[in-house]
N, C-alpha and C positions, 0 to 999 in steps of 0.2 A: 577715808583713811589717809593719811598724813605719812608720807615718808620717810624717814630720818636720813636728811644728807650723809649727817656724819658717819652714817657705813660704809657710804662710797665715797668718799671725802680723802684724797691722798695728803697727809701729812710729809713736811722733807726732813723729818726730826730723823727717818732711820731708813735705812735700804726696805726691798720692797720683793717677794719671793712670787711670784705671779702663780706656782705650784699650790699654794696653799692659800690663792684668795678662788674664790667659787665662779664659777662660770654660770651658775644656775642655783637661783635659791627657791623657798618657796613662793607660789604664787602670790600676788600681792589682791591678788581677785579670787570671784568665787562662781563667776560665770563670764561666759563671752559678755554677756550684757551688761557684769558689774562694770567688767575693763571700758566697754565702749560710753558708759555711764562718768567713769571716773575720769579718762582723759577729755570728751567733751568739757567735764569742770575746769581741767588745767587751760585745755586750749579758749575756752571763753574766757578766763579770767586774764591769761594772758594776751589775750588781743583786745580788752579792756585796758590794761597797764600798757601795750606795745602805743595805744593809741597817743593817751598822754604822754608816753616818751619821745615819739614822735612831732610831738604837737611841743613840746617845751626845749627840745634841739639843745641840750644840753651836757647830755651822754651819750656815749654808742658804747656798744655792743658786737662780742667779738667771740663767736662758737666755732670753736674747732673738734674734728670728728678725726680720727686716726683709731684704726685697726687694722688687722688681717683680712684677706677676702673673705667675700661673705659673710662677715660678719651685721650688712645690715645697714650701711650708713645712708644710702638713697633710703632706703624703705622711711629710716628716723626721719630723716627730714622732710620727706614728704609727707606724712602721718601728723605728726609731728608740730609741725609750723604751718600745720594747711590753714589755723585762723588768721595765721601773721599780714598785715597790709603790704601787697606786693608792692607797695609806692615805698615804704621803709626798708625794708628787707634784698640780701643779693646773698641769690649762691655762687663760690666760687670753685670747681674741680682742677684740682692741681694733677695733672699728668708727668709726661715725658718731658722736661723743658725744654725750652726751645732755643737753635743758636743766639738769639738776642739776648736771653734770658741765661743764658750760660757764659755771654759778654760780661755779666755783673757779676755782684756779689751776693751771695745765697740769699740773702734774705728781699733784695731786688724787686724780684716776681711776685710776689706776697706784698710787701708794701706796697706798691700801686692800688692793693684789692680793700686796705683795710675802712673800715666803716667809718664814717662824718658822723658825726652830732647827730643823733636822733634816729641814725642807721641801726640796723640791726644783720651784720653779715656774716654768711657759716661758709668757713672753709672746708672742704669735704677734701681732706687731708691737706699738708701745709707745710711751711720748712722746718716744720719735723721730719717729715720725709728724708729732710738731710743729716740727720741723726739717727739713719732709722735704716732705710734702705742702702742708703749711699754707703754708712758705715758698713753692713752688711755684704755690701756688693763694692768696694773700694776701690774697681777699676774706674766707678763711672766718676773718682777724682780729677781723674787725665784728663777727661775734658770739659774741666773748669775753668783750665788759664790759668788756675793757682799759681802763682810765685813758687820757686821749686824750695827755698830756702824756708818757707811757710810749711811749704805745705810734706817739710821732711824734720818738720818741728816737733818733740813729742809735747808738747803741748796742743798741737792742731785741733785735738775735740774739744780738750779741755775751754780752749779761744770758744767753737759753736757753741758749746753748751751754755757760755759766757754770755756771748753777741745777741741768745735767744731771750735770759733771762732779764739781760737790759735792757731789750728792746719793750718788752712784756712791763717792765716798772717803771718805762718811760709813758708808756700808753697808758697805765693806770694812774700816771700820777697826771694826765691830760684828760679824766674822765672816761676814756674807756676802760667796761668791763672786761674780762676773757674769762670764758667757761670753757676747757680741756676735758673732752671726753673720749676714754679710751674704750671701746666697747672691747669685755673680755668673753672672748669666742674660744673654746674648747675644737680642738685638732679635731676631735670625734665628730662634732655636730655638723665644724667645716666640711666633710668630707659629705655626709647626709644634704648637705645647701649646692654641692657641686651634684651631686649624683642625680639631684631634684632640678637642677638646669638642663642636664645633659636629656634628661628623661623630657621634658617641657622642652615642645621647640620653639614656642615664642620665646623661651630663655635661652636659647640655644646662642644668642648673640653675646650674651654677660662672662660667658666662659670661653676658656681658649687653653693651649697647650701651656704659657706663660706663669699661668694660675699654676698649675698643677709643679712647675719647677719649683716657683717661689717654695711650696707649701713642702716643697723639701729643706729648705732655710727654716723650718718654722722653731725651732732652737732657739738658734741666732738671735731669730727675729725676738722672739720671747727675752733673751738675753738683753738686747738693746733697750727695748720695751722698760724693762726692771730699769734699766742703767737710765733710760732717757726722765723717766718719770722720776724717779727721786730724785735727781738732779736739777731738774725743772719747777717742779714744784714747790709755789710759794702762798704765803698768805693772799698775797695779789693777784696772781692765776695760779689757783690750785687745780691739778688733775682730779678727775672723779673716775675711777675705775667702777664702769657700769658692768653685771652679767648679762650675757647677750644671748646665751644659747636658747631663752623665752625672748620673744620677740616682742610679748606683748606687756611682760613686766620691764624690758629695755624700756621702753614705750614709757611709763608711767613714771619711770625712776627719771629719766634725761624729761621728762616735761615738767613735771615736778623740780628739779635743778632748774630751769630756766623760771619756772612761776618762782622760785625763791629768790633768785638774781634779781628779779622785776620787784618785787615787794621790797626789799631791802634796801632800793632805790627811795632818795626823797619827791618822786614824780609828782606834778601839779600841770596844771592846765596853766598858760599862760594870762597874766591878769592885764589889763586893758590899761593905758595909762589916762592918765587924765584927757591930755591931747582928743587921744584917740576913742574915749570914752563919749566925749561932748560930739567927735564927728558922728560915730554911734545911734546916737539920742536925735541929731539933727538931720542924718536916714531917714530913722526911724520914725520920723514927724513927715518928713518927706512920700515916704512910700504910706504913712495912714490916711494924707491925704488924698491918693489915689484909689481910696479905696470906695 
């Protein structure tokens, strides 16, 4: 079965109502062993295309994961990119920043992380966060160092939301891809993902009091959410609003997104030039004789 992006595919032609796009549609499977049948397809095919991207060092590749807790974004990635060559590939998890990282400018800490030619790197959240949280929680401005004259600008988001989008059409127009995925998780099902850690005490380390404030923001956050994606969203890096509250059709819709990224690509194996074709040939005469 064949996914159709364009369901989850965010357009920036119109505002965006997070209420009435689905957190859970129907299954895209018809047993555990269709799902684990049909993502083995994705993940092999994509570490067939990851190879030659790799090998032709002429693109990178740029996944970013933002949601709500619990929504899932370890579980994707490691699921997920388990075929991907760990000699290509880097995760990076964006936390609390840190004083060095609060010495620069927002987007700082991220650029250090982004992928080279042939890379393939997933931000497991990213300076979205600064459009997301920060806006939400607006104390943690103060200790940015911001300029006070900036940053009592009403223009101030309007600038981020500005800084993110240029930075994003400057990387595409250098060969990197970005695929932006928002997993859309339902308040209901979050609260069944906390109760199920609390209950498991190997999970008992994933959860904390923190979780439980945020998820009183969860408004807000939804509000940001709407505001940050259609804003963001461009032909270049479009957002893809996944449903999350299936873990296993998350699963197939975000591998599915990445094997279409990869095909769309003109990837080839690197060809040999002349030079290097004859040293080749004069090996290979070499090592026959040893035989």
């Amino acid at each position: 079965m064949k996914i159709p992006m364009t369901d989850f595919c965010i357009s920036n032609s119109k505002k965006i109502d997070l209420k009435k796009i689905p957190t859970k549609i129907d299954p895209l499977y018809d047993s555990k062993d269709e799902f684990l049948e049909m993502l083995e397809k994705h993940i092999s095919e994509m570490s067939a295309l990851q190879d030659r991207f790799f090998a032709m060092k002429q693109f990178a590749l740029l996944i970013i994961f933002q949601a709500m807790d619990a929504a899932g974004k370890d579980g994707m990635i490691k699921h997920v990119l388990t075929g991907i060559n760990p000699q290509g590939c880097q995760v990076f998890n964006f936390k609390v920043p840190s004083s060095e990282e609060l010495a620069h400018d927002f987007l700082w800490r991220t650029n250090r992380c982004l992928p080279k030619r042939g890379e393939i790197v997933i931000f497991n959240r990213s300076y979205y966060e600064e459009v997301l949280i920060v806006k939400v929680h607006q104390a943690l401005l103060k200790v940015q160092g911001i300029p006070e004259n900036i940053l009592s600008s009403k223009n101030f988001w309007k600038w981020r939301y500005h800084s993110i989008v240029e930075l994003e059409k400057h990387l595409y127009r250098n060969g990197t891809q970005i695929i932006k995925i928002f997993l859309h998780l339902s308040k209901e099902e979050q609260a069944k993902r906390f109760l199920k850690r609390i209950d498991d005490k190997d999970k008992n380390w994933k959860f904390s009091g923190a979780d439980i404030q945020e998820r009183r923001y969860w408004d807000d956050y939804q509000k940001e959410y709407e505001k940050c994606i259609y804003l963001t969203s461009t032909d270049q890096a479009p957002w893809y609003i996944v449903p999350a509250d299936d873990k296993k059709n998350a699963r197939l819709i975000v591998s599915q997104i990445f094997l279409e990224t990869l095909r769309q690509l003109p990837l080839r194996y690197p060809k040999a030039d002349l030079k290097h074709f004859q040293e080749l040939k004069s090996i290979q005469k070499t090592l026959q004789k040893e035989k």
